[in-house]
Biopython code that builds the backbone (N, CA, C, O; Angstrom):
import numpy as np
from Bio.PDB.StructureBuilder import StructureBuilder

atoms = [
    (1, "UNK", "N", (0.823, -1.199, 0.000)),
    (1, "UNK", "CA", (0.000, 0.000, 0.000)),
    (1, "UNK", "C", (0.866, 1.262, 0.000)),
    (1, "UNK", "O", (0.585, 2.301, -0.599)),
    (2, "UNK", "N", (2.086, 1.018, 0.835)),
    (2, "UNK", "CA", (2.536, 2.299, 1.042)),
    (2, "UNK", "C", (3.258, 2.419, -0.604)),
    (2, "UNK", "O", (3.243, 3.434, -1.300)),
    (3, "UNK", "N", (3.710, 1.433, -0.875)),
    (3, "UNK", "CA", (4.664, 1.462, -2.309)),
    (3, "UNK", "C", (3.238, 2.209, -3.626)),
    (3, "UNK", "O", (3.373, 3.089, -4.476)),
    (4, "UNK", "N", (2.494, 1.708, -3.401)),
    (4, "UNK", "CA", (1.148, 2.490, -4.541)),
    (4, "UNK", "C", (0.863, 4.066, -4.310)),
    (4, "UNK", "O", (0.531, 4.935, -5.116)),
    (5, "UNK", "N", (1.170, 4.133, -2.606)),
    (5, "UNK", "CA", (0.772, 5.688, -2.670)),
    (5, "UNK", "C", (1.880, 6.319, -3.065)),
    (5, "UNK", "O", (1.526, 7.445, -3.416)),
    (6, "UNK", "N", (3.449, 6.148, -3.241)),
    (6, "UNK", "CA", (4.747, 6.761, -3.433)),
    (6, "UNK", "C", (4.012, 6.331, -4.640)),
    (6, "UNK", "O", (3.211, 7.236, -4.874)),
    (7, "UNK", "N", (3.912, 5.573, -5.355)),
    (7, "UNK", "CA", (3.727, 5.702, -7.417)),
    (7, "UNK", "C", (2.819, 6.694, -7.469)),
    (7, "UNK", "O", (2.831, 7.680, -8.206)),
    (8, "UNK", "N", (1.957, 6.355, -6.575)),
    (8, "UNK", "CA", (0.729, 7.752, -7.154)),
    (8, "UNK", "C", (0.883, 8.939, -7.401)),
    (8, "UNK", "O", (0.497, 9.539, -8.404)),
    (9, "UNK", "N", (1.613, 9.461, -6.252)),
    (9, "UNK", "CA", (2.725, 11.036, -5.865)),
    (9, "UNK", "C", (3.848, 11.193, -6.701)),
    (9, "UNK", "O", (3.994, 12.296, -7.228)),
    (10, "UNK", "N", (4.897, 10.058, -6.986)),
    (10, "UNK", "CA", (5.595, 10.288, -8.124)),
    (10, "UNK", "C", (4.974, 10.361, -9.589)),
    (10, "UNK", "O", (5.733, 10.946, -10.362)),
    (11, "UNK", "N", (3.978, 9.989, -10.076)),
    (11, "UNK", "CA", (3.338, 10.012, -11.127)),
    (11, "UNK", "C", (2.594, 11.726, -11.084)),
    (11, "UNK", "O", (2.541, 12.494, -12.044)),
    (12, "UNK", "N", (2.327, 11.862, -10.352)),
    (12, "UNK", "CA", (1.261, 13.033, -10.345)),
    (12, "UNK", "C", (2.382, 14.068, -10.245)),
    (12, "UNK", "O", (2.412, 14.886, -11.165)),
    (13, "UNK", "N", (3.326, 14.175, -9.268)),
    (13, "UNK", "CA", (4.063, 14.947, -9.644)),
    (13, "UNK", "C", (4.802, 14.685, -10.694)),
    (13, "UNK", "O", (3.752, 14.788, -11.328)),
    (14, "UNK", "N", (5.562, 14.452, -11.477)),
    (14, "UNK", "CA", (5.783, 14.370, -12.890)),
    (14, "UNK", "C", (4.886, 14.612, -14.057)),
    (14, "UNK", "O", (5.292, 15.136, -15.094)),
    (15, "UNK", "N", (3.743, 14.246, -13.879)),
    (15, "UNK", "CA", (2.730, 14.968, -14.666)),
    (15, "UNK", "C", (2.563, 16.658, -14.335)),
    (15, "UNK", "O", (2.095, 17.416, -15.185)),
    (16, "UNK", "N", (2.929, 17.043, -13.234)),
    (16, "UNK", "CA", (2.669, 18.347, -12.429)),
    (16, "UNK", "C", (3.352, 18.623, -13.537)),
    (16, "UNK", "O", (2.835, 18.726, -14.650)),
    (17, "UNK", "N", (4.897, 18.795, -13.212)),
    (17, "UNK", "CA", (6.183, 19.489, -13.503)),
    (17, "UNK", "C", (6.078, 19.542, -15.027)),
    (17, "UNK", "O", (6.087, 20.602, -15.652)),
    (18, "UNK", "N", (5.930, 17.756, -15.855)),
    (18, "UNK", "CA", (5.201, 18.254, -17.046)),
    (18, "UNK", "C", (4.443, 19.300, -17.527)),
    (18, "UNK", "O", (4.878, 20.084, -18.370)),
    (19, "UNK", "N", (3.139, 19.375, -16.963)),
    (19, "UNK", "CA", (2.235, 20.771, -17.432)),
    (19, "UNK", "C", (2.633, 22.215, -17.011)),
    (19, "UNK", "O", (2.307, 23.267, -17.563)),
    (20, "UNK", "N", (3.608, 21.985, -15.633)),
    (20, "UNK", "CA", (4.142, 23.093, -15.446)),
    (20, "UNK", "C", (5.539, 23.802, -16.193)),
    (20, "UNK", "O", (6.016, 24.937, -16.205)),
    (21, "UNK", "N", (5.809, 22.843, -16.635)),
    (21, "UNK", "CA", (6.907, 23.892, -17.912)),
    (21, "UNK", "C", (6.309, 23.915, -19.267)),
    (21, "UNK", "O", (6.555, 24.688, -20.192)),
    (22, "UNK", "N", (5.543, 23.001, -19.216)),
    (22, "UNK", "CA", (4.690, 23.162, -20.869)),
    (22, "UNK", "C", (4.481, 25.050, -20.669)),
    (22, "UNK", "O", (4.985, 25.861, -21.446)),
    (23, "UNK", "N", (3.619, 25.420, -19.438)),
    (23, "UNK", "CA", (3.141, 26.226, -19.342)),
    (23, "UNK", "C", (3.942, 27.976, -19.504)),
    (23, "UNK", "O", (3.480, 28.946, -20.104)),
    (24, "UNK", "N", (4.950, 27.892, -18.908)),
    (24, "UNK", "CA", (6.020, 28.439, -19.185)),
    (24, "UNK", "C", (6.672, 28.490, -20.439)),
    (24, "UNK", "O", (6.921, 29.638, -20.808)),
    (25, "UNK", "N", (6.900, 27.898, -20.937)),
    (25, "UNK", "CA", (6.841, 27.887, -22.484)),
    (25, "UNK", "C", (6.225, 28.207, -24.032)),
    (25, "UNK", "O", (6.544, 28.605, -25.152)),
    (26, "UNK", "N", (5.370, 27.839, -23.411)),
    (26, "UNK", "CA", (3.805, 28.074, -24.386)),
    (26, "UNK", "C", (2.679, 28.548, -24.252)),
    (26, "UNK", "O", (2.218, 28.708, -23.122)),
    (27, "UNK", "N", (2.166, 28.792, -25.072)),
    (27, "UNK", "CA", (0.879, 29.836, -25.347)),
    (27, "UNK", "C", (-0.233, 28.704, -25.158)),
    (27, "UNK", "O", (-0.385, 27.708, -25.866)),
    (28, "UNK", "N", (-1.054, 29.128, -23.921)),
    (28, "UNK", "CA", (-1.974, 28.228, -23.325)),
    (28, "UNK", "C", (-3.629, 28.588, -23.429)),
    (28, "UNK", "O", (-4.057, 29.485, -22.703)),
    (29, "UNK", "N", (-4.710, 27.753, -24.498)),
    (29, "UNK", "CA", (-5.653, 27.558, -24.006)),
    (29, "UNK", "C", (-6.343, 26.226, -23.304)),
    (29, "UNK", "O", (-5.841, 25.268, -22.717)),
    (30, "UNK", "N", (-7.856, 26.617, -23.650)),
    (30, "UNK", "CA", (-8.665, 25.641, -22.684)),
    (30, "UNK", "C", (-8.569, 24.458, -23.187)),
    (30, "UNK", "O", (-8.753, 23.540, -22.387)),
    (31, "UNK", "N", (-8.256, 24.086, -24.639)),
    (31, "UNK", "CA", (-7.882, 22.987, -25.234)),
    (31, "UNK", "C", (-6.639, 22.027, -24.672)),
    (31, "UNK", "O", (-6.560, 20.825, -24.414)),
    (32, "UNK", "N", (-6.077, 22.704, -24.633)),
    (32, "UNK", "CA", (-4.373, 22.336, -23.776)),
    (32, "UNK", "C", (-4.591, 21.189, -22.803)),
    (32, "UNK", "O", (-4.191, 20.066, -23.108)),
    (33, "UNK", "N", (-5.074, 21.368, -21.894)),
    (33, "UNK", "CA", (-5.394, 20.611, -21.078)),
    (33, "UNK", "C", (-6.228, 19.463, -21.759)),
    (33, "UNK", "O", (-5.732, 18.336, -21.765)),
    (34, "UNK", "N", (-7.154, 19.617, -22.189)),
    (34, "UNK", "CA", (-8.571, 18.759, -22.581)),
    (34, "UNK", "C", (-7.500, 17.862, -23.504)),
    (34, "UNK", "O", (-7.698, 16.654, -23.638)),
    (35, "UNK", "N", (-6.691, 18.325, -23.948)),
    (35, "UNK", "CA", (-5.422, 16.989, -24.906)),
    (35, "UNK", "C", (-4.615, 16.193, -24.333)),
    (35, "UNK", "O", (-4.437, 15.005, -24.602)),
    (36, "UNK", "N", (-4.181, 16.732, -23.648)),
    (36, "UNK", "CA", (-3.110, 16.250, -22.949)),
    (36, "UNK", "C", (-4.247, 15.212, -21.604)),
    (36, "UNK", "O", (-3.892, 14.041, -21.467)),
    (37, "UNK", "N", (-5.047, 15.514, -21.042)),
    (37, "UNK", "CA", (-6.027, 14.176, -20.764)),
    (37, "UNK", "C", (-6.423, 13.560, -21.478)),
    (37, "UNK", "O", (-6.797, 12.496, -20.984)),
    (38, "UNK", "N", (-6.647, 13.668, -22.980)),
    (38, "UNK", "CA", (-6.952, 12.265, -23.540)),
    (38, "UNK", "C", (-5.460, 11.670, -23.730)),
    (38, "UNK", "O", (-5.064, 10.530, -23.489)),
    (39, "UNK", "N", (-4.801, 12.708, -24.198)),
    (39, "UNK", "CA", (-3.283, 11.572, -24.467)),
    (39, "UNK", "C", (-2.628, 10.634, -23.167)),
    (39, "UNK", "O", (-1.815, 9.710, -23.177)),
    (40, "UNK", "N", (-3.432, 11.372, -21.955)),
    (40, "UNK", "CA", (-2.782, 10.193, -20.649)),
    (40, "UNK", "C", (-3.417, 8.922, -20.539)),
    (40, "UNK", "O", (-2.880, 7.854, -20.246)),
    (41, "UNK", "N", (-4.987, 9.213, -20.884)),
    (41, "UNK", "CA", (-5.811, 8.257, -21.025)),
    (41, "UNK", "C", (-5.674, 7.463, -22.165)),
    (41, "UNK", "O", (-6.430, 6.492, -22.136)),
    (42, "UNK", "N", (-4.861, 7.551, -23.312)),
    (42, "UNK", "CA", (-4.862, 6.676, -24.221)),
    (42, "UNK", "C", (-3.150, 5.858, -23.747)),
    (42, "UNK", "O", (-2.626, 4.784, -24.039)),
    (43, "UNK", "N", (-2.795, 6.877, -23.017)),
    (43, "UNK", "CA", (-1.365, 5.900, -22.991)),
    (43, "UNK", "C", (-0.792, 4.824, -21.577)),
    (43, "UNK", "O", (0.101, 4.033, -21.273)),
    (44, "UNK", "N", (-2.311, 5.624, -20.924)),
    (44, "UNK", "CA", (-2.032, 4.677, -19.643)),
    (44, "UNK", "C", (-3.394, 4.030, -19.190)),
    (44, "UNK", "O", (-3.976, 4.153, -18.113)),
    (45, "UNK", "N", (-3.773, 3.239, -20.412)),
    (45, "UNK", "CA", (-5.323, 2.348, -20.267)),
    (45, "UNK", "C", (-5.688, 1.813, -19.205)),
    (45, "UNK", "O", (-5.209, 0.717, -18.914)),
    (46, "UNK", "N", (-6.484, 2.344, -18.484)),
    (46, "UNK", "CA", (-7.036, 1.611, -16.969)),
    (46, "UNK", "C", (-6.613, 2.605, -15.700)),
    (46, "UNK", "O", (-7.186, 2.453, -14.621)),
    (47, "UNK", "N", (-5.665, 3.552, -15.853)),
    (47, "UNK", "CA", (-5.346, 4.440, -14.944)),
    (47, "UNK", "C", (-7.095, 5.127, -15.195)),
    (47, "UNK", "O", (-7.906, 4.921, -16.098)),
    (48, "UNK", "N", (-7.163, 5.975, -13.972)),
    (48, "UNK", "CA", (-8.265, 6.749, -14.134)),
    (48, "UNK", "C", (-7.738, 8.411, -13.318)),
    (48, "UNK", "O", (-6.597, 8.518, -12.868)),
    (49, "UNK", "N", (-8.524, 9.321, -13.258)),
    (49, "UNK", "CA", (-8.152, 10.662, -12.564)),
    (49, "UNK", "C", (-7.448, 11.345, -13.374)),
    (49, "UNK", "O", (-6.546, 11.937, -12.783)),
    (50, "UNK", "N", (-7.479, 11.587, -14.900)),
    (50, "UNK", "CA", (-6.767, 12.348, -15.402)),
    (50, "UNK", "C", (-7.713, 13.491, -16.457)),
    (50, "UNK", "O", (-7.660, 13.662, -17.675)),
    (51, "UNK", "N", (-8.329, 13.967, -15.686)),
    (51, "UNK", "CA", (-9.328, 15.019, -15.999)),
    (51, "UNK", "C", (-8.904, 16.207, -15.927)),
    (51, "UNK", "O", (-7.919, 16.437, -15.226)),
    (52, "UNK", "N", (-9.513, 17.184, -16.597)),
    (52, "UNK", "CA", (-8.967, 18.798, -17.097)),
    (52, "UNK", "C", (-8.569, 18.954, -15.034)),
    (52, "UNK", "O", (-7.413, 18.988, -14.613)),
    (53, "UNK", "N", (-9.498, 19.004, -14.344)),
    (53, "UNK", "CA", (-9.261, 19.475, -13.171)),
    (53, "UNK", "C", (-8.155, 18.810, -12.064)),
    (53, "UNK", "O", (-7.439, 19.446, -11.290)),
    (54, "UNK", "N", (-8.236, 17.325, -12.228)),
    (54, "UNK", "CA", (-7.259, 16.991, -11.696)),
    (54, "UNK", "C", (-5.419, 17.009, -12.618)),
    (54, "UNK", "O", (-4.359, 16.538, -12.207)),
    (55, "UNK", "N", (-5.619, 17.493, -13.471)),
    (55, "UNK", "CA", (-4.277, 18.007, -14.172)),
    (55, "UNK", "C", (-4.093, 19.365, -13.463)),
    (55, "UNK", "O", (-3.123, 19.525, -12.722)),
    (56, "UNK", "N", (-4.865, 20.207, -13.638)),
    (56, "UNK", "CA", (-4.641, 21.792, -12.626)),
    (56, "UNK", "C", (-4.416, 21.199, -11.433)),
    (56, "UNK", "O", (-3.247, 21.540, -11.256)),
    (57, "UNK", "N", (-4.666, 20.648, -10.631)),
    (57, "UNK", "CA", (-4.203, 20.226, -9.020)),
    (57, "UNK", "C", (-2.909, 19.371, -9.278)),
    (57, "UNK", "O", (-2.011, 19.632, -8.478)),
    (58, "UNK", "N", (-2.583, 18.330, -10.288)),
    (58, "UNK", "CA", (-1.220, 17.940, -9.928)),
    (58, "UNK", "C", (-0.092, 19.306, -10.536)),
    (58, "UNK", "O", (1.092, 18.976, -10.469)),
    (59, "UNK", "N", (-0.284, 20.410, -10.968)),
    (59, "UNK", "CA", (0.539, 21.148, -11.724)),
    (59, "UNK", "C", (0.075, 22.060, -10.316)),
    (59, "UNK", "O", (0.861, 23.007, -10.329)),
    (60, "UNK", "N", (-0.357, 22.135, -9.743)),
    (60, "UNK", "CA", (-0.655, 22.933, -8.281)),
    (60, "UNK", "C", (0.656, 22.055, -7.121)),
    (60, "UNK", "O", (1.673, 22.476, -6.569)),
    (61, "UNK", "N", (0.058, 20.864, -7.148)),
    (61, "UNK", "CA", (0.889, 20.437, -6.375)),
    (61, "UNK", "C", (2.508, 20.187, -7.076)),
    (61, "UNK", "O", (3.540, 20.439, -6.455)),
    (62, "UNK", "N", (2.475, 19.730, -8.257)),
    (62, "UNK", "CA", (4.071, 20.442, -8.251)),
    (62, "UNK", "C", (5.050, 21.508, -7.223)),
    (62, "UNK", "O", (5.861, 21.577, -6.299)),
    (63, "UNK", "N", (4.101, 22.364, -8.391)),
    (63, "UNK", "CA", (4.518, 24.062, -8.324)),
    (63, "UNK", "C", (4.796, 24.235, -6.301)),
    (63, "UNK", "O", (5.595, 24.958, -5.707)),
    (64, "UNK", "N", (3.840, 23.317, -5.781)),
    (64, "UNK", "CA", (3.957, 23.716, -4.528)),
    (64, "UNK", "C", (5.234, 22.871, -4.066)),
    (64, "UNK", "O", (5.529, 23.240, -2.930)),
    (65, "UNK", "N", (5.756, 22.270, -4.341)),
    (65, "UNK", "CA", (6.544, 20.950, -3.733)),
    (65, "UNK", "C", (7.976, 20.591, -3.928)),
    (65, "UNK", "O", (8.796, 19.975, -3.248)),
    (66, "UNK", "N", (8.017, 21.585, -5.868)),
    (66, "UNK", "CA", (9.426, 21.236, -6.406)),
    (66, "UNK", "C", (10.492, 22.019, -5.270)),
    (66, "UNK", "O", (11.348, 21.270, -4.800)),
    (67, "UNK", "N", (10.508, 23.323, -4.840)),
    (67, "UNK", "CA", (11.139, 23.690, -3.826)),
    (67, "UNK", "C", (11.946, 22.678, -2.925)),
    (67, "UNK", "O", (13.159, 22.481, -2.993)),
    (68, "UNK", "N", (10.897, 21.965, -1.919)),
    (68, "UNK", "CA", (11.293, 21.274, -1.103)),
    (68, "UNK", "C", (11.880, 19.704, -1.699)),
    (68, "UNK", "O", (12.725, 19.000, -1.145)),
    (69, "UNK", "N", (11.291, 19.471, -2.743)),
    (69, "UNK", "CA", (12.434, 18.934, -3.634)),
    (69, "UNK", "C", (13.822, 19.204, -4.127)),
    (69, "UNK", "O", (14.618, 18.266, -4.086)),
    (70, "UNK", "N", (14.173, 20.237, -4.537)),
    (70, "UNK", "CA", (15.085, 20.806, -4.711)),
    (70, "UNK", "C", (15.900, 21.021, -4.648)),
    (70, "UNK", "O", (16.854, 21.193, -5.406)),
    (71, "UNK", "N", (15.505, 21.105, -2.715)),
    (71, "UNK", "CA", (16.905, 21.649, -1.599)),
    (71, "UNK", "C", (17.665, 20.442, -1.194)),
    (71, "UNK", "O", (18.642, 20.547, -0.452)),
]
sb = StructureBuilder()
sb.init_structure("model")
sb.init_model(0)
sb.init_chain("A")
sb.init_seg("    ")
for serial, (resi, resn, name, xyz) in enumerate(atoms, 1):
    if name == "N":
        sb.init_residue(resn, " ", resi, " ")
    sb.init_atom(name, np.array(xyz, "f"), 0.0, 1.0, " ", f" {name:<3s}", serial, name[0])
structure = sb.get_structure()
């Protein structure tokens, strides 16, 4: 159990940090997101939670976390 919740948190953050330099980089609409959830959902069949909103919360929790990563 404990080993699934460390994949979950490493996955989500890496998806974070993903959308969070996409973002920095590039010119962002509402589409952006809505793609990049189907492309998680086509590449990781059977995962679930990768919706426009839970992409803004793992790129939240990044943004909040890489710091203390960091140091």
């Amino acid at each position: 159990m404990i080993q699934a919740n460390k994949d979950s948190l490493a996955l989500n953050y890496s998806i974070g940090g993903y959308i969070s330099c996409r973002k920095q980089t590039s010119h962002w609409g509402d589409k952006v997101l809505d793609t990049i959830s189907s492309q998680l959902q086509q590449e990781l069949p059977g995962l679930r939670g990768f919706t426009k909103s839970n992409l803004k919360k793992m790129c939240v929790f990044y943004e909040g976390w890489k710091r203390v990563f960091l140091e």
